[in-house]
N, C-alpha and C positions, 0 to 999 in steps of 0.2 A: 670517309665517303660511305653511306648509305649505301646494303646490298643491292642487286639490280634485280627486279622481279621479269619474270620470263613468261611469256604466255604458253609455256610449252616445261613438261620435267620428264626427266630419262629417269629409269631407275633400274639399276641391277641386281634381282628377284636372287636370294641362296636358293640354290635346289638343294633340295629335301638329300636326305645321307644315302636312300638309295637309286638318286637318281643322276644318271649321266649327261642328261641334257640340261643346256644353259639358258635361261630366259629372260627377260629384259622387260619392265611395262612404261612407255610412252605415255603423259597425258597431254594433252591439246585439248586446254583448258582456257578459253578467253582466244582473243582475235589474232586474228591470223595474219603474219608477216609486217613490212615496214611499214612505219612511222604511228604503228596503231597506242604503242603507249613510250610512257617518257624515255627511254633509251634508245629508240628505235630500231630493235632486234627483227633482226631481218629473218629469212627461211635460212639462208647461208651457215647460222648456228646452226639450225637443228638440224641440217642437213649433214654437215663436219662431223657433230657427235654421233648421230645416228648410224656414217660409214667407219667409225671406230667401235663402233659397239658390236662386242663380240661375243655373238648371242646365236643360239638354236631356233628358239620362239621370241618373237616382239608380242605384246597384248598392247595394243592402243588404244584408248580411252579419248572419247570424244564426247566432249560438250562446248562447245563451240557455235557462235554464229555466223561464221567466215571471213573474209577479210580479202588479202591480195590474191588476185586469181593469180597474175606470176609465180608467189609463192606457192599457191596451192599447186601447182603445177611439178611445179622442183621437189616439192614435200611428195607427193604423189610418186613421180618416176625416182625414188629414193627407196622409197621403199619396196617398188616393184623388184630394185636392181638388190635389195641387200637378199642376200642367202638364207634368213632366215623364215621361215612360216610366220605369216601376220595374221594375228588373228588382230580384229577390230570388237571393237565395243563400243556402241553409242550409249553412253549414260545417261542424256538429256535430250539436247538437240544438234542435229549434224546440217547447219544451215549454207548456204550455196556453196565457195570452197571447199566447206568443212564438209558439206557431204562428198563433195568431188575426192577428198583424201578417202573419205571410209570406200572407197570404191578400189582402193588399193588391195583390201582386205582378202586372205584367202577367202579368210571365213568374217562374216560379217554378222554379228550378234545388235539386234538394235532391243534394249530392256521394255516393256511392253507398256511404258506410259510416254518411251521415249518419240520424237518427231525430228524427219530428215524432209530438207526442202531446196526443190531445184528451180532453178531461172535462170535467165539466160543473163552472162555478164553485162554488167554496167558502170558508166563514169560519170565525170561531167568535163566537159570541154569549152574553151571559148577561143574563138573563130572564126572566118571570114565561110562561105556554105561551102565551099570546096576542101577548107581543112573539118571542118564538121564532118562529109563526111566522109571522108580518110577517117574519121577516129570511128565511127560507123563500123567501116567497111575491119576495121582491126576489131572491134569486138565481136564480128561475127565470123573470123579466124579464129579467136578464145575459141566462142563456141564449137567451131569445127574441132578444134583439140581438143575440149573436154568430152565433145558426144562420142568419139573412141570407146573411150574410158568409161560412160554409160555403160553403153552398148556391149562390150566385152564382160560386166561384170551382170547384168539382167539378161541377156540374151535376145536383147532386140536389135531391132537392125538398127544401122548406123541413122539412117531418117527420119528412124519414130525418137531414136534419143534427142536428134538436133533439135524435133518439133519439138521437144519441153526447153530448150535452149534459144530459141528464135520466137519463140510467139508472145513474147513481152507478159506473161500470165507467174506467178509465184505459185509452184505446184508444190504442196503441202502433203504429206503420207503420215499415216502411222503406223507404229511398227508393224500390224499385221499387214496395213495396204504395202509397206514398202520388201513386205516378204511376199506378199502376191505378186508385187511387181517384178518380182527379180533380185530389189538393190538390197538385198537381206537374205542369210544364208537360213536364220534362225530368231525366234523372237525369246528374250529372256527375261527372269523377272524384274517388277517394278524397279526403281531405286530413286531417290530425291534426287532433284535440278536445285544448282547452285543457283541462287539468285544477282550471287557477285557479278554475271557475266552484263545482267540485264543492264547493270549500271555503268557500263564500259564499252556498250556497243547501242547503235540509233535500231530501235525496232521498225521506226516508220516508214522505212521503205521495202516494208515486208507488209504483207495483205495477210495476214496474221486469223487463220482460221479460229473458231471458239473453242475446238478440240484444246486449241494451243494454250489460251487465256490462263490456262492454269500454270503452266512453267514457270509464270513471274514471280509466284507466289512462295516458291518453296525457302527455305531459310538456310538450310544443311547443304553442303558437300557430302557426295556419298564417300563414305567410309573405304577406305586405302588398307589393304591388309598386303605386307611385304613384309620381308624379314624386317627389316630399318622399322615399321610400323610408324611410316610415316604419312604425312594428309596431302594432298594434291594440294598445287600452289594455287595462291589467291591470287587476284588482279585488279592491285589500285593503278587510277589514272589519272596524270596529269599531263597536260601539254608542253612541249618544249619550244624554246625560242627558233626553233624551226618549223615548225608545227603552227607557232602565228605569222610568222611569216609568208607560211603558202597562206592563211585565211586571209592575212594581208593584200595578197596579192589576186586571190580569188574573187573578193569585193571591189577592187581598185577600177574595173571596166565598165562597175554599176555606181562609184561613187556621187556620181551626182543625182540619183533617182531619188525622189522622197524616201524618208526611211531605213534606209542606204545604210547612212553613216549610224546612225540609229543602235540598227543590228547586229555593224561589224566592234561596237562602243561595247554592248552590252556581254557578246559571244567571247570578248578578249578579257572580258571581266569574270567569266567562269570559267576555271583553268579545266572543270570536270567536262566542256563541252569540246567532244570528238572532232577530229577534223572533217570526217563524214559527215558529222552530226551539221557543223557548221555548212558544207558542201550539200545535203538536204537544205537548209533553210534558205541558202543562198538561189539555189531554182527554184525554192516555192515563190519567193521574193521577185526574181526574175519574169516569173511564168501573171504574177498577179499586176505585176508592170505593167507586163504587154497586154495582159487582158484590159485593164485602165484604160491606156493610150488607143487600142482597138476601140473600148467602147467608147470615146472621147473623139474619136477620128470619125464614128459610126452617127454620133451627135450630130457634131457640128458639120458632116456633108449633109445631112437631115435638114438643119434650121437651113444650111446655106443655097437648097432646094427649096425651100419652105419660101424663103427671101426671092427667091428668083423666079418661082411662081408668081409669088404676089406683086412684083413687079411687073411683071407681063401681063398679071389681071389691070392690072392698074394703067399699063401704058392703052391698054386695049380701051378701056374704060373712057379713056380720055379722048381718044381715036373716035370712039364713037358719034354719031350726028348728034346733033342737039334735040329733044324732042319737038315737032312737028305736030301743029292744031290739023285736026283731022277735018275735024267739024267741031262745034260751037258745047263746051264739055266731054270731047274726048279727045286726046291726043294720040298720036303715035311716039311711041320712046322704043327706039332702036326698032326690033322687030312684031314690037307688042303693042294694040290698042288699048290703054286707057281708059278708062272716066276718072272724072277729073272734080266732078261736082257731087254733094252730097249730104245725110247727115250721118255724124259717125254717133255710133249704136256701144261702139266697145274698142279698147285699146289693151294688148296683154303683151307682155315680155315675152320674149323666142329666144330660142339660143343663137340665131345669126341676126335678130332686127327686135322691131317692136312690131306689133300686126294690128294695124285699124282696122277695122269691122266699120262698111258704114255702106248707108241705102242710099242708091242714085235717084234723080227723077224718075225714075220709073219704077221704083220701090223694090228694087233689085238688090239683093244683099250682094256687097265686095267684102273681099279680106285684099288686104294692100301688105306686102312688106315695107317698113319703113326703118330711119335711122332708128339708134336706141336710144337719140337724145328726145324723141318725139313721146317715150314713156313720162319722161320727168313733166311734160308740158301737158299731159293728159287733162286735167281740171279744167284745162284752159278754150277746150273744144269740145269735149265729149257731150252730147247731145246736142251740137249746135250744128249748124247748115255752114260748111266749108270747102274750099278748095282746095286739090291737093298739087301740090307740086312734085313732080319726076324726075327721077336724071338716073342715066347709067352708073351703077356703085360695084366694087368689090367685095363680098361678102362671104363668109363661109358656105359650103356648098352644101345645100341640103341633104346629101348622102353621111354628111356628120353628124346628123339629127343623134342628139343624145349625148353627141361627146364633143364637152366643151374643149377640149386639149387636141380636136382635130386641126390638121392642117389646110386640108384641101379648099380650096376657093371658086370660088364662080362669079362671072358679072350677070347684075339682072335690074332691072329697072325697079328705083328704087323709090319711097317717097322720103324727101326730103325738108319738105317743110308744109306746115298746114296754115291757109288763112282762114279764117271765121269770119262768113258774109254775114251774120248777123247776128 
Protein backbone atom coordinates (compact mmCIF):
# COMPACT_ATOMS: atom_id res chain seq x y z
CA UNK A 1 0.00 0.00 0.00
CA UNK A 2 1.29 3.42 -1.14
CA UNK A 3 2.51 5.98 1.73
CA UNK A 4 -0.17 8.47 2.64
CA UNK A 5 0.77 12.10 1.92
CA UNK A 6 -0.52 14.53 4.70
CA UNK A 7 -1.20 18.10 4.16
CA UNK A 8 0.49 18.90 7.26
CA UNK A 9 4.50 17.50 8.68
CA UNK A 10 5.77 17.66 12.47
CA UNK A 11 9.26 17.60 12.83
CA UNK A 12 11.46 17.31 15.85
CA UNK A 13 14.36 20.25 15.45
CA UNK A 14 18.01 18.62 17.57
CA UNK A 15 19.12 21.47 19.66
CA UNK A 16 22.24 22.59 19.22
CA UNK A 17 25.02 20.83 22.18
CA UNK A 18 24.52 23.97 24.09
CA UNK A 19 21.20 24.40 24.15
CA UNK A 20 18.57 23.31 26.81
CA UNK A 21 15.42 24.05 25.08
CA UNK A 22 13.49 21.63 22.82
CA UNK A 23 11.89 22.78 19.51
CA UNK A 24 9.68 21.34 17.02
CA UNK A 25 8.80 23.00 13.22
CA UNK A 26 5.07 22.26 12.07
CA UNK A 27 4.56 22.78 8.21
CA UNK A 28 0.90 23.36 6.84
CA UNK A 29 1.51 22.94 3.54
CA UNK A 30 -1.65 22.32 1.11
CA UNK A 31 -5.43 22.36 2.42
CA UNK A 32 -6.64 22.19 5.33
CA UNK A 33 -8.69 19.37 7.09
CA UNK A 34 -11.37 16.69 5.69
CA UNK A 35 -11.92 15.07 2.56
CA UNK A 36 -9.45 17.72 0.86
CA UNK A 37 -7.21 14.95 -0.56
CA UNK A 38 -7.40 11.07 -1.19
CA UNK A 39 -7.12 9.76 2.42
CA UNK A 40 -9.17 12.13 4.03
CA UNK A 41 -6.96 13.31 6.82
CA UNK A 42 -8.78 15.13 9.09
CA UNK A 43 -7.53 18.13 11.74
CA UNK A 44 -7.90 15.08 14.46
CA UNK A 45 -4.16 13.94 13.32
CA UNK A 46 -2.49 16.83 13.70
CA UNK A 47 -4.21 17.70 16.56
CA UNK A 48 -3.27 13.99 18.41
CA UNK A 49 0.46 14.62 17.17
CA UNK A 50 0.76 18.10 18.05
CA UNK A 51 -0.50 17.35 22.09
CA UNK A 52 2.18 14.69 22.08
CA UNK A 53 4.88 16.62 20.99
CA UNK A 54 7.10 17.42 23.48
CA UNK A 55 8.62 20.68 22.74
CA UNK A 56 9.71 24.37 24.27
CA UNK A 57 9.23 26.19 20.80
CA UNK A 58 6.77 25.13 17.85
CA UNK A 59 7.91 27.21 14.43
CA UNK A 60 4.99 26.85 11.94
CA UNK A 61 5.29 27.22 8.58
CA UNK A 62 2.30 28.18 6.54
CA UNK A 63 1.69 28.15 2.89
CA UNK A 64 -1.61 27.11 2.69
CA UNK A 65 -4.95 28.32 1.07
CA UNK A 66 -7.31 27.06 3.72
CA UNK A 67 -9.81 24.62 3.79
CA UNK A 68 -12.20 23.44 6.75
CA UNK A 69 -13.06 26.19 8.87
CA UNK A 70 -14.11 23.22 11.67
CA UNK A 71 -10.66 22.20 11.44
CA UNK A 72 -9.05 25.50 11.33
CA UNK A 73 -10.66 26.08 14.42
CA UNK A 74 -9.52 22.68 16.40
CA UNK A 75 -5.92 23.42 14.78
CA UNK A 76 -6.06 26.89 16.19
CA UNK A 77 -7.41 26.39 20.01
CA UNK A 78 -4.50 23.41 19.85
CA UNK A 79 -2.14 25.24 19.81
CA UNK A 80 -3.26 28.07 21.93
CA UNK A 81 -3.60 25.21 24.59
CA UNK A 82 0.06 23.44 23.98
CA UNK A 83 2.76 25.05 26.51
CA UNK A 84 4.95 25.67 24.03
CA UNK A 85 6.02 29.38 22.47
CA UNK A 86 4.57 29.47 18.73
CA UNK A 87 6.24 31.14 16.80
CA UNK A 88 4.35 31.23 13.16
CA UNK A 89 5.78 31.81 9.74
CA UNK A 90 3.93 32.55 6.66
CA UNK A 91 6.09 31.45 3.67
CA UNK A 92 3.72 32.16 1.00
CA UNK A 93 0.21 32.57 1.57
CA UNK A 94 -1.95 32.22 4.84
CA UNK A 95 -5.54 32.21 2.86
CA UNK A 96 -8.97 32.15 5.03
CA UNK A 97 -8.50 29.27 7.64
CA UNK A 98 -4.92 29.27 7.11
CA UNK A 99 -4.62 32.73 8.09
CA UNK A 100 -7.17 32.13 10.96
CA UNK A 101 -4.41 29.41 12.29
CA UNK A 102 -1.44 32.04 11.92
CA UNK A 103 -3.45 34.05 14.46
CA UNK A 104 -2.50 31.32 16.93
CA UNK A 105 1.03 32.72 16.62
CA UNK A 106 2.89 34.37 19.54
CA UNK A 107 4.82 35.82 17.24
CA UNK A 108 3.69 36.09 13.74
CA UNK A 109 6.58 36.52 11.00
CA UNK A 110 4.86 36.85 7.53
CA UNK A 111 8.31 36.78 4.82
CA UNK A 112 7.92 40.10 2.70
CA UNK A 113 6.52 38.72 -0.64
CA UNK A 114 4.31 36.65 1.41
CA UNK A 115 0.06 37.35 1.38
CA UNK A 116 -2.54 36.49 4.10
CA UNK A 117 -6.37 36.92 3.19
CA UNK A 118 -9.56 37.14 5.22
CA UNK A 119 -13.31 36.50 4.44
CA UNK A 120 -16.03 35.68 5.86
CA UNK A 121 -16.80 31.77 5.85
CA UNK A 122 -18.62 30.03 3.17
CA UNK A 123 -20.53 26.71 1.64
CA UNK A 124 -22.95 25.62 -0.48
CA UNK A 125 -26.20 24.35 0.62
CA UNK A 126 -29.34 22.90 -0.92
CA UNK A 127 -32.74 23.46 0.60
CA UNK A 128 -35.99 24.41 1.02
CA UNK A 129 -35.54 28.91 2.17
CA UNK A 130 -36.00 28.02 5.82
CA UNK A 131 -33.08 25.38 5.84
CA UNK A 132 -31.07 27.85 3.60
CA UNK A 133 -31.10 30.01 5.90
CA UNK A 134 -30.28 28.05 9.06
CA UNK A 135 -27.12 27.21 7.18
CA UNK A 136 -26.93 31.27 6.86
CA UNK A 137 -27.45 32.03 10.11
CA UNK A 138 -24.44 28.86 11.20
CA UNK A 139 -21.86 30.60 9.03
CA UNK A 140 -22.23 33.82 10.65
CA UNK A 141 -21.56 31.94 14.12
CA UNK A 142 -18.06 30.64 12.34
CA UNK A 143 -17.58 34.17 11.88
CA UNK A 144 -18.59 35.16 15.35
CA UNK A 145 -15.81 32.53 16.59
CA UNK A 146 -13.31 33.43 14.27
CA UNK A 147 -13.54 37.40 14.86
CA UNK A 148 -12.29 36.63 18.70
CA UNK A 149 -9.44 35.35 17.33
CA UNK A 150 -8.74 38.41 14.99
CA UNK A 151 -9.40 40.63 17.32
CA UNK A 152 -7.17 39.23 20.19
CA UNK A 153 -4.22 38.85 17.81
CA UNK A 154 -4.33 42.94 15.87
CA UNK A 155 -5.96 44.66 18.67
CA UNK A 156 -9.04 45.60 17.21
CA UNK A 157 -12.29 45.42 18.57
CA UNK A 158 -14.34 42.47 18.19
CA UNK A 159 -16.69 44.57 15.27
CA UNK A 160 -14.12 45.87 13.24
CA UNK A 161 -12.85 42.01 13.03
CA UNK A 162 -16.50 40.67 12.32
CA UNK A 163 -16.67 43.47 9.57
CA UNK A 164 -13.94 41.63 7.42
CA UNK A 165 -15.93 38.44 8.24
CA UNK A 166 -19.55 39.40 7.33
CA UNK A 167 -19.31 41.83 4.35
CA UNK A 168 -19.06 39.14 1.65
CA UNK A 169 -15.55 41.25 0.40
CA UNK A 170 -11.99 38.79 0.19
CA UNK A 171 -9.55 41.29 2.06
CA UNK A 172 -6.20 40.72 0.72
CA UNK A 173 -2.69 42.16 2.86
CA UNK A 174 0.69 42.01 2.30
CA UNK A 175 3.11 41.43 4.67
CA UNK A 176 3.77 44.99 5.45
CA UNK A 177 -0.25 45.87 5.31
CA UNK A 178 -0.89 42.87 7.39
CA UNK A 179 1.97 44.09 10.03
CA UNK A 180 0.16 47.58 9.81
CA UNK A 181 -2.75 45.83 10.69
CA UNK A 182 -1.90 44.08 13.61
CA UNK A 183 -2.18 40.32 12.01
CA UNK A 184 1.83 40.27 11.86
CA UNK A 185 4.25 40.68 14.60
CA UNK A 186 7.15 41.25 12.09
CA UNK A 187 7.83 41.21 8.27
CA UNK A 188 10.81 38.73 7.06
CA UNK A 189 12.63 38.06 4.19
CA UNK A 190 11.49 37.07 0.65
CA UNK A 191 11.33 33.21 0.17
CA UNK A 192 9.70 31.19 -3.06
CA UNK A 193 5.91 30.00 -3.03
CA UNK A 194 5.41 26.36 -3.83
CA UNK A 195 3.48 26.23 -6.77
CA UNK A 196 2.28 22.53 -5.78
CA UNK A 197 -0.48 24.08 -3.78
CA UNK A 198 -1.98 25.91 -6.81
CA UNK A 199 -2.74 22.76 -8.32
CA UNK A 200 -4.72 21.05 -5.35
CA UNK A 201 -6.87 23.92 -4.29
CA UNK A 202 -9.72 26.19 -6.73
CA UNK A 203 -8.39 29.82 -6.66
CA UNK A 204 -11.69 31.10 -8.24
CA UNK A 205 -13.57 31.85 -5.42
CA UNK A 206 -10.92 34.11 -4.22
CA UNK A 207 -10.89 37.83 -6.04
CA UNK A 208 -7.31 37.30 -6.28
CA UNK A 209 -5.62 40.97 -6.18
CA UNK A 210 -2.53 41.62 -8.98
CA UNK A 211 -0.09 41.97 -6.07
CA UNK A 212 -0.99 38.15 -5.72
CA UNK A 213 -0.73 36.98 -9.62
CA UNK A 214 2.72 36.24 -8.93
CA UNK A 215 2.57 33.32 -6.36
CA UNK A 216 1.34 30.93 -9.08
CA UNK A 217 4.44 31.23 -10.75
CA UNK A 218 7.00 30.22 -8.43
CA UNK A 219 8.50 26.37 -9.03
CA UNK A 220 10.47 25.70 -5.61
CA UNK A 221 9.62 24.97 -2.10
CA UNK A 222 11.41 26.90 0.16
CA UNK A 223 14.37 25.20 1.36
CA UNK A 224 13.78 23.17 5.11
CA UNK A 225 16.96 23.36 7.14
CA UNK A 226 16.58 20.86 10.42
CA UNK A 227 18.92 18.46 11.62
CA UNK A 228 17.05 15.40 9.46
CA UNK A 229 17.67 18.13 6.47
CA UNK A 230 14.68 17.19 5.27
CA UNK A 231 12.11 19.14 2.33
CA UNK A 232 8.42 20.00 3.40
CA UNK A 233 5.95 17.55 2.01
CA UNK A 234 4.41 17.73 -1.26
CA UNK A 235 0.61 17.46 -2.09
CA UNK A 236 -0.64 15.31 -4.98
CA UNK A 237 -4.45 14.92 -5.45
CA UNK A 238 -6.73 12.61 -6.29
CA UNK A 239 -10.39 11.92 -5.47
CA UNK A 240 -11.82 9.20 -3.51
CA UNK A 241 -14.95 7.10 -4.03
CA UNK A 242 -16.20 9.20 -1.42
CA UNK A 243 -15.46 12.33 -2.71
CA UNK A 244 -17.60 11.35 -5.98
CA UNK A 245 -20.15 10.49 -4.35
CA UNK A 246 -20.88 13.75 -2.48
CA UNK A 247 -20.30 15.42 -6.43
CA UNK A 248 -22.79 12.68 -7.14
CA UNK A 249 -25.09 13.71 -4.89
CA UNK A 250 -24.43 17.53 -5.25
CA UNK A 251 -25.61 17.50 -9.09
CA UNK A 252 -28.47 15.00 -8.36
CA UNK A 253 -31.15 18.11 -7.37
CA UNK A 254 -29.97 20.00 -10.80
CA UNK A 255 -30.03 16.62 -12.77
CA UNK A 256 -32.45 17.50 -15.25
CA UNK A 257 -31.25 21.21 -16.07
CA UNK A 258 -29.39 21.38 -19.59
CA UNK A 259 -25.92 20.78 -19.21
CA UNK A 260 -26.35 19.06 -15.85
CA UNK A 261 -25.50 15.88 -16.74
CA UNK A 262 -22.85 17.24 -19.06
CA UNK A 263 -20.72 18.63 -16.30
CA UNK A 264 -21.20 16.03 -13.62
CA UNK A 265 -19.79 13.30 -16.85
CA UNK A 266 -16.95 15.49 -17.53
CA UNK A 267 -15.82 16.45 -13.48
CA UNK A 268 -15.87 12.53 -12.60
CA UNK A 269 -13.64 11.96 -15.55
CA UNK A 270 -10.86 14.26 -13.91
CA UNK A 271 -9.84 12.50 -10.69
CA UNK A 272 -7.49 15.97 -10.29
CA UNK A 273 -10.86 18.04 -9.87
CA UNK A 274 -11.48 19.21 -5.97
CA UNK A 275 -14.70 18.65 -4.58
CA UNK A 276 -14.71 22.36 -4.06
CA UNK A 277 -13.63 22.75 -7.20
CA UNK A 278 -16.55 20.71 -8.43
CA UNK A 279 -19.02 22.62 -5.61
CA UNK A 280 -17.81 26.12 -7.47
CA UNK A 281 -18.85 24.90 -10.89
CA UNK A 282 -21.95 23.43 -9.58
CA UNK A 283 -23.49 27.29 -8.38
CA UNK A 284 -21.86 28.87 -11.31
CA UNK A 285 -24.24 26.19 -13.17
CA UNK A 286 -26.89 26.72 -10.79
CA UNK A 287 -26.88 30.69 -10.71
CA UNK A 288 -26.73 30.82 -14.95
CA UNK A 289 -29.99 28.34 -14.86
CA UNK A 290 -31.83 30.65 -12.95
CA UNK A 291 -30.60 33.59 -14.81
CA UNK A 292 -31.93 31.62 -18.17
CA UNK A 293 -35.25 30.66 -16.89
CA UNK A 294 -35.58 34.60 -15.21
CA UNK A 295 -34.73 35.93 -18.55
CA UNK A 296 -37.12 33.37 -20.43
CA UNK A 297 -39.93 33.95 -17.91
CA UNK A 298 -39.03 37.92 -18.38
CA UNK A 299 -39.61 37.10 -22.47
CA UNK A 300 -42.40 35.43 -22.80
CA UNK A 301 -44.62 37.58 -19.92
CA UNK A 302 -43.34 40.49 -22.62
CA UNK A 303 -44.65 38.67 -25.93
CA UNK A 304 -47.75 37.54 -23.69
CA UNK A 305 -48.47 41.42 -22.98
CA UNK A 306 -47.49 42.19 -26.35
CA UNK A 307 -50.41 39.40 -27.63
CA UNK A 308 -52.85 40.86 -25.15
CA UNK A 309 -52.49 44.27 -26.23
CA UNK A 310 -52.86 43.57 -29.65
CA UNK A 311 -55.84 41.82 -29.12
CA UNK A 312 -57.63 44.58 -27.23
CA UNK A 313 -56.42 46.80 -30.20
CA UNK A 314 -58.05 44.62 -32.34
CA UNK A 315 -61.29 43.89 -30.47
CA UNK A 316 -61.46 47.76 -30.22
CA UNK A 317 -60.93 47.97 -33.89
CA UNK A 318 -63.76 45.96 -34.75
CA UNK A 319 -66.04 47.57 -32.12
CA UNK A 320 -65.67 50.58 -33.90
CA UNK A 321 -68.60 52.23 -36.21
CA UNK A 322 -68.13 51.76 -39.79
CA UNK A 323 -67.07 54.79 -41.57
CA UNK A 324 -69.94 57.44 -42.14
CA UNK A 325 -70.30 59.75 -45.76
CA UNK A 326 -70.08 63.12 -44.28
CA UNK A 327 -70.61 64.78 -47.43
CA UNK A 328 -70.11 63.72 -50.98
CA UNK A 329 -65.83 62.91 -50.76
CA UNK A 330 -65.33 62.99 -47.13
CA UNK A 331 -66.13 60.60 -44.67
CA UNK A 332 -66.04 60.30 -41.15
CA UNK A 333 -63.93 57.10 -39.89
CA UNK A 334 -64.22 56.68 -36.13
CA UNK A 335 -63.49 60.14 -34.86
CA UNK A 336 -61.64 61.65 -37.86
CA UNK A 337 -62.80 63.49 -41.13
CA UNK A 338 -61.53 62.11 -44.39
CA UNK A 339 -61.33 62.88 -48.01
CA UNK A 340 -61.85 60.44 -49.88
CA UNK A 341 -61.11 61.70 -53.45
CA UNK A 342 -58.05 62.56 -55.21
CA UNK A 343 -54.88 62.38 -57.25
CA UNK A 344 -52.10 60.54 -55.59
CA UNK A 345 -48.77 62.55 -56.25
CA UNK A 346 -46.47 59.74 -54.22
CA UNK A 347 -46.58 56.44 -52.37
CA UNK A 348 -43.47 55.49 -49.79
CA UNK A 349 -42.94 52.60 -47.27
CA UNK A 350 -43.17 53.67 -43.18
CA UNK A 351 -42.36 51.54 -40.55
CA UNK A 352 -46.12 51.03 -39.47
CA UNK A 353 -48.09 51.35 -43.22
CA UNK A 354 -47.34 52.71 -46.67
CA UNK A 355 -48.12 56.71 -46.98
CA UNK A 356 -50.08 57.93 -50.13
CA UNK A 357 -49.44 61.49 -50.76
CA UNK A 358 -52.23 62.60 -52.91
CA UNK A 359 -54.09 66.26 -53.82
CA UNK A 360 -57.94 66.61 -53.22
CA UNK A 361 -60.29 68.68 -55.29
CA UNK A 362 -59.18 71.45 -53.96
CA UNK A 363 -55.60 71.02 -54.63
CA UNK A 364 -54.81 70.27 -51.11
CA UNK A 365 -51.96 68.07 -50.47
CA UNK A 366 -52.97 64.70 -47.88
CA UNK A 367 -50.63 62.06 -46.54
CA UNK A 368 -52.92 59.01 -45.72
CA UNK A 369 -51.66 56.10 -43.71
CA UNK A 370 -52.31 53.06 -45.55
CA UNK A 371 -51.97 49.06 -45.56
CA UNK A 372 -48.42 47.86 -46.60
CA UNK A 373 -49.91 45.78 -49.26
CA UNK A 374 -51.01 49.22 -51.01
CA UNK A 375 -46.91 49.69 -51.66
CA UNK A 376 -46.64 46.50 -53.85
CA UNK A 377 -49.83 48.14 -55.97
CA UNK A 378 -48.19 51.51 -56.21
CA UNK A 379 -47.82 51.60 -60.44
CA UNK A 380 -51.20 50.73 -60.49
CA UNK A 381 -52.60 54.47 -59.22
CA UNK A 382 -49.80 56.77 -58.79
CA UNK A 383 -50.65 59.81 -60.72
CA UNK A 384 -54.20 58.82 -61.43
CA UNK A 385 -57.57 60.36 -59.86
CA UNK A 386 -58.72 57.73 -57.07
CA UNK A 387 -60.82 56.95 -54.31
CA UNK A 388 -59.76 55.88 -51.05
CA UNK A 389 -61.23 53.55 -48.81
CA UNK A 390 -61.03 53.62 -44.81
CA UNK A 391 -61.60 51.48 -41.84
CA UNK A 392 -60.41 51.43 -38.36
CA UNK A 393 -56.90 49.10 -38.40
CA UNK A 394 -54.37 48.21 -35.64
CA UNK A 395 -51.02 49.35 -36.20
CA UNK A 396 -47.77 49.97 -34.51
CA UNK A 397 -47.97 53.18 -32.53
CA UNK A 398 -46.23 55.91 -33.85
CA UNK A 399 -44.10 56.54 -30.79
CA UNK A 400 -42.03 53.27 -32.28
CA UNK A 401 -41.03 55.46 -35.03
CA UNK A 402 -37.63 54.03 -35.85
CA UNK A 403 -37.81 50.80 -34.11
CA UNK A 404 -38.98 48.09 -36.09
CA UNK A 405 -38.85 45.41 -33.13
CA UNK A 406 -41.34 47.82 -31.18
CA UNK A 407 -44.30 46.44 -29.57
CA UNK A 408 -46.65 49.02 -28.75
CA UNK A 409 -49.97 49.58 -30.96
CA UNK A 410 -52.62 51.92 -31.71
CA UNK A 411 -55.83 51.96 -33.83
CA UNK A 412 -56.18 54.73 -36.47
CA UNK A 413 -58.08 55.01 -39.52
CA UNK A 414 -56.55 53.34 -42.07
CA UNK A 415 -56.55 53.17 -45.96
CA UNK A 416 -57.21 50.17 -47.08
CA UNK A 417 -57.89 49.91 -50.58
CA UNK A 418 -57.51 52.34 -53.64
CA UNK A 419 -59.96 52.62 -56.79
CA UNK A 420 -58.78 54.46 -59.88
CA UNK A 421 -61.76 56.59 -61.34
CA UNK A 422 -59.94 56.99 -64.35
Amino acid sequence: MPQAFKWYDIKALAPAPDAAARSAEIYIYGNIGDKWDENGVIAADLVRELSALDADTITLRINSFGGSVPDGLAIYNALKRHPAAVDVQVDGVAISCAGYIAMAGDTVTMAENAMLMIHAPWGIAVGNSAELRDQADVLDKYASAMATSYAAKSGKSVPEAMALLTDGKDHWFTAAEAHAEGFADTVGPAVAVAASLVKSYDLTRFTTPPAAAGINQEKVMPEVTSAAATTAPQQPFARSKEMNDQILAMFKPFASRDGVSAMQTEILADPAITVEQAQARSAAKAAAAKAAEEKAAAEKAAADKAAADKAAAEKAAQAAPAAKVYRDGVIKVGDEMKETRGRVTDVDRGDNGCYVTFRNEKNSEMIELGKFELCTQKPSFKGKQVELEYRMETVQAASCYGDPKCKKTETVPLVVSVKVLN
